[in-house]
C-alpha atoms as an extended CHARMM CRD file, in Angstrom:
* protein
*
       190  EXT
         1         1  UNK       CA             23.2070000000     -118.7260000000     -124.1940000000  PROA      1               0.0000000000
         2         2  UNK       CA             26.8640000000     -119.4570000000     -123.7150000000  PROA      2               0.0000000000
         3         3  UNK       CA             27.3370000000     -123.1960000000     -122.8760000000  PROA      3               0.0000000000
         4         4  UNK       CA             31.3260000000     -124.4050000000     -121.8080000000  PROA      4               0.0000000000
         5         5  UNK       CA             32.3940000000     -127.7390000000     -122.1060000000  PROA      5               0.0000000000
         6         6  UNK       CA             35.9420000000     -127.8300000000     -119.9110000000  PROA      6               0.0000000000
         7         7  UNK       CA             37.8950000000     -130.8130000000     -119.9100000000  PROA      7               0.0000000000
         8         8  UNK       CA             36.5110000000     -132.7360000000     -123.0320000000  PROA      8               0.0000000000
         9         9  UNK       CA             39.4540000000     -134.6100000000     -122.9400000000  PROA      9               0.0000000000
        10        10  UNK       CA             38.7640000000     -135.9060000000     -119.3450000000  PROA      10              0.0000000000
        11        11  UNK       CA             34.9350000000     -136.9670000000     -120.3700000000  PROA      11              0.0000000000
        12        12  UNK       CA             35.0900000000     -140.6200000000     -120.1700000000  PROA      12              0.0000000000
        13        13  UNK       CA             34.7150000000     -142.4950000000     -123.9490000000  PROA      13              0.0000000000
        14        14  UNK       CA             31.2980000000     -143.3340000000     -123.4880000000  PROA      14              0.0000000000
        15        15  UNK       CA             30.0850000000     -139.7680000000     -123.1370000000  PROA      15              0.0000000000
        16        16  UNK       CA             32.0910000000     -138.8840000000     -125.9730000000  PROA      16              0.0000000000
        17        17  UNK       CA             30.6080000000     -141.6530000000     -128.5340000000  PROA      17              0.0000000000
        18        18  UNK       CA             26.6100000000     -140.5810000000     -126.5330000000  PROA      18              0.0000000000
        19        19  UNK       CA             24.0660000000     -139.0280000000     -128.9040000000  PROA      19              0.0000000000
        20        20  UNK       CA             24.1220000000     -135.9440000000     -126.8280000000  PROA      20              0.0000000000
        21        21  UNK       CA             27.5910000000     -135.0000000000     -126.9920000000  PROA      21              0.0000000000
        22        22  UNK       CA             27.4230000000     -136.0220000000     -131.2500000000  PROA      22              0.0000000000
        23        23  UNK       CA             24.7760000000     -133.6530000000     -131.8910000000  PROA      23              0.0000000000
        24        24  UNK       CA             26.3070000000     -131.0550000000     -129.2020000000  PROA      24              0.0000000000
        25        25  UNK       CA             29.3520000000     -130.3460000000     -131.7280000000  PROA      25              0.0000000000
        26        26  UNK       CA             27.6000000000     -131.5330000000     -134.7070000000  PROA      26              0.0000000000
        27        27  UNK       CA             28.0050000000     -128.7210000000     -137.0820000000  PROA      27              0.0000000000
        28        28  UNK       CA             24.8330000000     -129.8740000000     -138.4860000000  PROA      28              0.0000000000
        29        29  UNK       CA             22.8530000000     -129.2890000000     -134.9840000000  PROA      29              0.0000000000
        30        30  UNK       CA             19.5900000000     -126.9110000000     -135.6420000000  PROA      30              0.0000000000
        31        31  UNK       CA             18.5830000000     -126.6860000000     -132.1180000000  PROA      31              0.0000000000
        32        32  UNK       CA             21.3070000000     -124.8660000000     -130.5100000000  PROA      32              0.0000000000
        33        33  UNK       CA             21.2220000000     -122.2800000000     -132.7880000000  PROA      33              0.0000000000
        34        34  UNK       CA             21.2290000000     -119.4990000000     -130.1950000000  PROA      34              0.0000000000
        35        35  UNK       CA             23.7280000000     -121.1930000000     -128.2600000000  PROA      35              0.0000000000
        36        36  UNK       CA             27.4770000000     -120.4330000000     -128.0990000000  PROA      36              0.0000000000
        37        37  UNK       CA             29.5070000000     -123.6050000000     -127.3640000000  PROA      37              0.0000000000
        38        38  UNK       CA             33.1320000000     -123.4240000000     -126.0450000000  PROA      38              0.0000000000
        39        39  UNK       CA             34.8520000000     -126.1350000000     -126.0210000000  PROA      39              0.0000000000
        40        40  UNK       CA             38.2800000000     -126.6180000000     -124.0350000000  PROA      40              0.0000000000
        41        41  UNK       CA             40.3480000000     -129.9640000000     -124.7190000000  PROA      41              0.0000000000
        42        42  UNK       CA             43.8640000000     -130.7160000000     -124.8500000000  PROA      42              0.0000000000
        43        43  UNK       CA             43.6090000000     -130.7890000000     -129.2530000000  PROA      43              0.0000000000
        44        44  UNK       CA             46.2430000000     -133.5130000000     -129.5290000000  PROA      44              0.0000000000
        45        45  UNK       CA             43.8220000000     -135.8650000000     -127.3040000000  PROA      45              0.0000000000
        46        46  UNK       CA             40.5960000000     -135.0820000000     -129.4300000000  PROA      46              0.0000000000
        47        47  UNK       CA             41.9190000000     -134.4930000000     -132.6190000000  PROA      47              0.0000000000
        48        48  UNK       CA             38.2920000000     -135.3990000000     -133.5960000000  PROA      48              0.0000000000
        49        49  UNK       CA             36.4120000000     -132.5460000000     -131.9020000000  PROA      49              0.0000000000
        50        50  UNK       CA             38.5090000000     -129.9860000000     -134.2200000000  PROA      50              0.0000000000
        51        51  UNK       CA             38.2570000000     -132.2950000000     -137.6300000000  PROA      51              0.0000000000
        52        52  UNK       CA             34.3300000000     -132.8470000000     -136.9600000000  PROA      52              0.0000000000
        53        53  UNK       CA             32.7640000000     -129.1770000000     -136.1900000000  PROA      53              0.0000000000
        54        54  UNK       CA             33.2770000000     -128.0850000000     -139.6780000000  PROA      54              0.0000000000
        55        55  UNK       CA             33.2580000000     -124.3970000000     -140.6820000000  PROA      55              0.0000000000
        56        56  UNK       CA             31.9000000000     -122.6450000000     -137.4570000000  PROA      56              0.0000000000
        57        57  UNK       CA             34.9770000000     -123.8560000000     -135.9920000000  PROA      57              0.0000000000
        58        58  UNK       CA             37.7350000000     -121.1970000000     -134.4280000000  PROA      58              0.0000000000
        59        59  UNK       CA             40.4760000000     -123.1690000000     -133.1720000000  PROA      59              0.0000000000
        60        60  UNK       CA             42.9390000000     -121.0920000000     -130.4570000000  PROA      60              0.0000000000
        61        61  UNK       CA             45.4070000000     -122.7110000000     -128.5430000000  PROA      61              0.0000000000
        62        62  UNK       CA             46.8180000000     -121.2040000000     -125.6250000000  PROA      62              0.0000000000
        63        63  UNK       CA             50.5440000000     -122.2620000000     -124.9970000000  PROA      63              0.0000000000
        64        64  UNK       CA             50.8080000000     -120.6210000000     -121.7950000000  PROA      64              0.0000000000
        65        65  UNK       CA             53.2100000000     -118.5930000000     -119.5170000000  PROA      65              0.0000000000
        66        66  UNK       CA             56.3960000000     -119.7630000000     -118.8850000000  PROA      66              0.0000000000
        67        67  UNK       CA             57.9090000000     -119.1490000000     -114.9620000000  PROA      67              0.0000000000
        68        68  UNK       CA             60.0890000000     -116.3140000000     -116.4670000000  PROA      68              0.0000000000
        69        69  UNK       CA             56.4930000000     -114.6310000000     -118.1280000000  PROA      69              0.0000000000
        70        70  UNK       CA             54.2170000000     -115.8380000000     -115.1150000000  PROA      70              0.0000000000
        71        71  UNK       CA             56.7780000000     -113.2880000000     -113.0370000000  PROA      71              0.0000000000
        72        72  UNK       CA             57.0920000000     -110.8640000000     -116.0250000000  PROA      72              0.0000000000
        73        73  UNK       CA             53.0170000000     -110.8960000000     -115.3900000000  PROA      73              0.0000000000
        74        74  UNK       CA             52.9460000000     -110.3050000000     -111.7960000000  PROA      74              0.0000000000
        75        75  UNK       CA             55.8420000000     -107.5820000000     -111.6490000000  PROA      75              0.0000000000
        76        76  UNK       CA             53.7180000000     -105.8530000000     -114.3310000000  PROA      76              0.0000000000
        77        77  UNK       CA             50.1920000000     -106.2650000000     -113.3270000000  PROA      77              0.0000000000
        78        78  UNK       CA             51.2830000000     -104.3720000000     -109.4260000000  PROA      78              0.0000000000
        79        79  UNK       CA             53.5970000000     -102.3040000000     -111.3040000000  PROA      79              0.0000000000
        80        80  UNK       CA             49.8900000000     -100.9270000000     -112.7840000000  PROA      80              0.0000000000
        81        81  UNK       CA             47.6430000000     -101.8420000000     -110.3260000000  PROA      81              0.0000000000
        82        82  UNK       CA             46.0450000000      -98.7230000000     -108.7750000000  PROA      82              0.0000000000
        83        83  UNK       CA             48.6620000000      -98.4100000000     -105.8720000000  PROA      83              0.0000000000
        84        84  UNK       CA             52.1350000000      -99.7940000000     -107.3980000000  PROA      84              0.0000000000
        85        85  UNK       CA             53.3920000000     -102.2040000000     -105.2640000000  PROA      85              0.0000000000
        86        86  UNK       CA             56.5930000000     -104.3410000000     -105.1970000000  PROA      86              0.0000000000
        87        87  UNK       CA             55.9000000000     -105.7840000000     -101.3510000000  PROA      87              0.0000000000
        88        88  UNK       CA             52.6640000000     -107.4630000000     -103.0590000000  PROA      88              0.0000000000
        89        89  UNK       CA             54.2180000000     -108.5520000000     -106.1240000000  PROA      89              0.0000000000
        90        90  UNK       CA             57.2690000000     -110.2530000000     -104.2670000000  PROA      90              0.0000000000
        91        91  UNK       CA             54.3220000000     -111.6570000000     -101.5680000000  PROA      91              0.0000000000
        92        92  UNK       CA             52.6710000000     -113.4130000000     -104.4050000000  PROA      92              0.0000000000
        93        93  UNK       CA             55.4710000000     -114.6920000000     -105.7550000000  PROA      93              0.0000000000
        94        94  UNK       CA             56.5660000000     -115.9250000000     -102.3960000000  PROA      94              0.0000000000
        95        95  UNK       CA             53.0340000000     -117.5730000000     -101.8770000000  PROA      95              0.0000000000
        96        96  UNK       CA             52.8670000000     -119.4830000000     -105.3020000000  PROA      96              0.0000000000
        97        97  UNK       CA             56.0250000000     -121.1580000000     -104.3920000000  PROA      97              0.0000000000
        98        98  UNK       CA             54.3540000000     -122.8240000000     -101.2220000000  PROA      98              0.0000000000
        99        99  UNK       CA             51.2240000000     -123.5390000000     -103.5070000000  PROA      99              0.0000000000
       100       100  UNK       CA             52.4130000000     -125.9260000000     -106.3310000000  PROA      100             0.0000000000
       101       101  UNK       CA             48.6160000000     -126.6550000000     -107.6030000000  PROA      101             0.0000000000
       102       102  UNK       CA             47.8380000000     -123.3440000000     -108.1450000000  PROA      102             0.0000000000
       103       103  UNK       CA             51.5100000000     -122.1270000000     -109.3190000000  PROA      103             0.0000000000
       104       104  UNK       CA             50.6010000000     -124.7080000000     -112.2910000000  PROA      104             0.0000000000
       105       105  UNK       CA             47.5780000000     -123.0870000000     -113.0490000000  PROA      105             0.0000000000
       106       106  UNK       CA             49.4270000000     -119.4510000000     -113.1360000000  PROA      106             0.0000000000
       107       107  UNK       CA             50.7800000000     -120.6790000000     -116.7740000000  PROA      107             0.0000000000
       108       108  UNK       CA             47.1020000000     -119.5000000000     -118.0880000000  PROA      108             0.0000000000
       109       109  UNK       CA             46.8180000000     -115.9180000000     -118.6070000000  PROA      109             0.0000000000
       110       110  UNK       CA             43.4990000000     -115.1070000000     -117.7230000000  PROA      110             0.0000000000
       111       111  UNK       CA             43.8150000000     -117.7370000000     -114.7460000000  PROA      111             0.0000000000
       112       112  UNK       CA             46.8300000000     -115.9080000000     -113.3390000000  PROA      112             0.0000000000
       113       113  UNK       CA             45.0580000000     -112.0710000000     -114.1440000000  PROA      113             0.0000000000
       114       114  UNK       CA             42.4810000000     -113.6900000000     -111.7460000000  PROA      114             0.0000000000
       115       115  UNK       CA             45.5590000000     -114.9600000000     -109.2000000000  PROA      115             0.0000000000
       116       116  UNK       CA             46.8120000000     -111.2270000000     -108.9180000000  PROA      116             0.0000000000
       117       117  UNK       CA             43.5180000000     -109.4280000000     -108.9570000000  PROA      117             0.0000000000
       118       118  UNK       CA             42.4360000000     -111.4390000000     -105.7790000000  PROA      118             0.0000000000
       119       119  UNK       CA             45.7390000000     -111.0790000000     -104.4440000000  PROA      119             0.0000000000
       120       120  UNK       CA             45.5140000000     -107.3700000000     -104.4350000000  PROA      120             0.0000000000
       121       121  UNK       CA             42.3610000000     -107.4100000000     -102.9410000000  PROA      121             0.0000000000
       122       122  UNK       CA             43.4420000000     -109.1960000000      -99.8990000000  PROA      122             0.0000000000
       123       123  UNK       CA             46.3760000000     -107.0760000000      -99.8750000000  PROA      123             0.0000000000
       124       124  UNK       CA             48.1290000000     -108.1650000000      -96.9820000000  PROA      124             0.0000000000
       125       125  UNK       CA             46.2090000000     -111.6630000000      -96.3420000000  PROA      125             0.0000000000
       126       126  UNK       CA             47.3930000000     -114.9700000000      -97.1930000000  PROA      126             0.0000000000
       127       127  UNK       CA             46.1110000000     -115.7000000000     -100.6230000000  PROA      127             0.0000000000
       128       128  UNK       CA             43.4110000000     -118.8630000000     -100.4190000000  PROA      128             0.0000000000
       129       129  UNK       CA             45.5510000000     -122.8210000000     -100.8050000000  PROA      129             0.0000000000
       130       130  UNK       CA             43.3090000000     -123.7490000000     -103.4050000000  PROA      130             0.0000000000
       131       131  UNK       CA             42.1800000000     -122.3360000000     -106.5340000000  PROA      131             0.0000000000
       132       132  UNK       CA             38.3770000000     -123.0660000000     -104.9720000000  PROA      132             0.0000000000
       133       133  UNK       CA             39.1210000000     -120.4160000000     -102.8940000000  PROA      133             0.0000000000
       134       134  UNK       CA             40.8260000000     -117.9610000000     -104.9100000000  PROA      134             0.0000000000
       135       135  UNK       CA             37.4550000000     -118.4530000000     -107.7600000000  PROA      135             0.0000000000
       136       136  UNK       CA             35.4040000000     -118.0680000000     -104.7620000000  PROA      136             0.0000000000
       137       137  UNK       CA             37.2070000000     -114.4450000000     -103.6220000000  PROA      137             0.0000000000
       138       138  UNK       CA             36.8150000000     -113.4080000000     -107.0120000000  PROA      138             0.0000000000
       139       139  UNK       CA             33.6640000000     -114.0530000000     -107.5240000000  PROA      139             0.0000000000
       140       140  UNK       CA             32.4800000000     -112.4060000000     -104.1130000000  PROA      140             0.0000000000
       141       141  UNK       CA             34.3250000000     -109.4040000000     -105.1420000000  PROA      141             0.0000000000
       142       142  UNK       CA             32.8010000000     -109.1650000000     -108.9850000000  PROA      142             0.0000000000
       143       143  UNK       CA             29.0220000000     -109.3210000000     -107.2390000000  PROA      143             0.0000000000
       144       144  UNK       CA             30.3960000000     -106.8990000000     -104.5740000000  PROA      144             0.0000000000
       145       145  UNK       CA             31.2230000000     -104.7160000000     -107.2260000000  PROA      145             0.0000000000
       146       146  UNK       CA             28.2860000000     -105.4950000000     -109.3010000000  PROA      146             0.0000000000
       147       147  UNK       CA             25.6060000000     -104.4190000000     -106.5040000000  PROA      147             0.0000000000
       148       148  UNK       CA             24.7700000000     -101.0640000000     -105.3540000000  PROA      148             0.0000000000
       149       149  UNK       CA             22.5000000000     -102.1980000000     -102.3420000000  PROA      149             0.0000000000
       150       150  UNK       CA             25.6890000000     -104.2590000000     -100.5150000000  PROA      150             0.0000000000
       151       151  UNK       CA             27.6070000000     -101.7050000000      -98.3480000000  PROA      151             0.0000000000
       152       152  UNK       CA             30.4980000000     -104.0360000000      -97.3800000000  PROA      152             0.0000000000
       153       153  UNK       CA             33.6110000000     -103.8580000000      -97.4340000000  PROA      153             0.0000000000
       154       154  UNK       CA             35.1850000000     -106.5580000000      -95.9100000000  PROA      154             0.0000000000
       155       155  UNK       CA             35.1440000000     -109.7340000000      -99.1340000000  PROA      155             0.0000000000
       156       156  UNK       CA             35.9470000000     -112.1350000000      -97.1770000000  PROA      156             0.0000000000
       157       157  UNK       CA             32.5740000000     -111.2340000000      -94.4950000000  PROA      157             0.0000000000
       158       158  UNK       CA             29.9010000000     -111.4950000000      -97.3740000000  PROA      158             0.0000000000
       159       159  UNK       CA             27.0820000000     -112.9050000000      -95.4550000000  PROA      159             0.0000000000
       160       160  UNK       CA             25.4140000000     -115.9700000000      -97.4700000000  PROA      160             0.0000000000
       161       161  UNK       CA             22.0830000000     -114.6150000000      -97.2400000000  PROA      161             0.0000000000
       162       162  UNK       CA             23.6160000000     -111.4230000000      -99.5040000000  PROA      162             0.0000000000
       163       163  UNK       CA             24.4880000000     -113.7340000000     -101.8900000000  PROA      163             0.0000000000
       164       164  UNK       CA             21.2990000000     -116.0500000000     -102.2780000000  PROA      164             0.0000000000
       165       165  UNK       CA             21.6510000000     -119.1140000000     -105.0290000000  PROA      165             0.0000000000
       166       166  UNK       CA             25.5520000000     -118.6720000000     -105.0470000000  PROA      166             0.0000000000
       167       167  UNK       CA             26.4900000000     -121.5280000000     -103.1330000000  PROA      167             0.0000000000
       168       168  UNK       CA             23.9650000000     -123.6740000000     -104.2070000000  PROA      168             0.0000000000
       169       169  UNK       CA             24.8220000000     -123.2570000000     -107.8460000000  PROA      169             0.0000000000
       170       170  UNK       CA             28.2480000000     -123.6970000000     -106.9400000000  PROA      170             0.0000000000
       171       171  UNK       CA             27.1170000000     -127.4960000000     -105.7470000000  PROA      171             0.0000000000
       172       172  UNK       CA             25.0800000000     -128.0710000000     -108.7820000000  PROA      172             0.0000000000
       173       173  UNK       CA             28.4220000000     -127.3470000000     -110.7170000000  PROA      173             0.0000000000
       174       174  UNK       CA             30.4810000000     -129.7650000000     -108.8800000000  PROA      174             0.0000000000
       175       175  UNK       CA             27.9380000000     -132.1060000000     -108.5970000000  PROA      175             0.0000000000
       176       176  UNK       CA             27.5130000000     -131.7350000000     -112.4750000000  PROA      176             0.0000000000
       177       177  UNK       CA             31.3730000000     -132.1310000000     -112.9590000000  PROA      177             0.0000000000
       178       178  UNK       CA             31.5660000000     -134.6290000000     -110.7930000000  PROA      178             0.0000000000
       179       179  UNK       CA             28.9570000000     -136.8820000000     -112.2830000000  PROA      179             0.0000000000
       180       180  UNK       CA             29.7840000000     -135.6900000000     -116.0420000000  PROA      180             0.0000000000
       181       181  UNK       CA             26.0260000000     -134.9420000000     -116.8270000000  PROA      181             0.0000000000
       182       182  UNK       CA             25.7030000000     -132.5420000000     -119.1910000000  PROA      182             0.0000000000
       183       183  UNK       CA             21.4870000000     -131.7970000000     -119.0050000000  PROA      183             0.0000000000
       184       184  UNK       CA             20.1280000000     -129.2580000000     -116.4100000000  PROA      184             0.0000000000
       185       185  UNK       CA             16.9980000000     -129.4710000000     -115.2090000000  PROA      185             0.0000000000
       186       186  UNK       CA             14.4990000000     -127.9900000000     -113.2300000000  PROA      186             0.0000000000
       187       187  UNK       CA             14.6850000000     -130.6520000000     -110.8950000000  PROA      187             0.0000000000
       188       188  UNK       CA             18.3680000000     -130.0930000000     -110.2710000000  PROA      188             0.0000000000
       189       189  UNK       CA             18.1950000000     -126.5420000000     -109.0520000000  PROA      189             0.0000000000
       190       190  UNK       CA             15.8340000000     -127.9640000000     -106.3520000000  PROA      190             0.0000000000
């Protein structure tokens, strides 16, 4: 079991200080042993989450891309895509400019890997305004390519009944973000 806590930074102080958060990155908690916990925080806002997890700790930080690397990035990644292309490399750099939210976001590696492999898909399409979208693209294509019974070939066309549970576990996620609860339960997936 992988479990990812994003944002612990942006977790209000209560949650932080609740019993269930202390014994989630307790080093000292038995009943997760199975579980993998990732943890993403800002580490100068929670200096305590890296001082109190003890030994089973691994601490990376990712600095991120500069504008200079996030074009290095995208001149490379169509330089080596399977049909090199400079049009699509200049489109997407073109198209970040008009999207400031998700330009930002390009400064994470495997967040802008994920910008340029749905831009290549869509090839000549506008790439999605939000990064909602673009996760939503991605994901589409990953199950396309995951499933030998869909014969489509058209992403953007997936039918929702080919792709039963995604959307609704896409509103249990932002439901769960939204709300900050951390539990799932039976109840919640309805």
């Amino acid at each position: 079991l992988l479990l990812i806590l994003d944002g612990y930074d942006e977790i209000s102080e209560q949650m932080k200080k609740s019993k269930v958060m202390n014994d989630l990155l307790s080093p000292y908690t038995f009943y997760l042993d199975e579980c993998d916990l990732i943890v993403t925080t800002r580490p100068f806002t929670c200096p305590e989450v890296l001082s109190g997890m003890g030994h089973h700790c691994l601490h990376v930080e990712i600095l991120g891309f500069t504008e200079k690397k996030i074009n290095l990035f995208i001149d490379y990644y169509f330089s080596k895509s399977r049909v090199p292309n400079k049009i699509m490399s200049d489109q997407l750099k073109e198209r970040l400019q008009s999207l400031p939210s998700v330009q930002g976001m390009c400064r994470l590696p495997v967040v802008l890997k994920i910008i340029c492999k749905v831009q290549e898909y869509l090839e000549d399409q506008g790439l999605p305004r939000t990064m909602g979208g673009i996760y939503r693209l991605y994901i589409k294509r990953q199950l396309l390519n995951a499933s030998k019974d869909l014969k489509i070939a058209d992403i953007l066309k997936i039918p929702d009944h080919l792709l039963p549970g995604f959307s609704p576990l896409c509103q249990v996620s932002y439901d769960f973000s939204k709300t900050q609860k951390l539990v799932l339960s039976v109840e919640d997936l309805g």
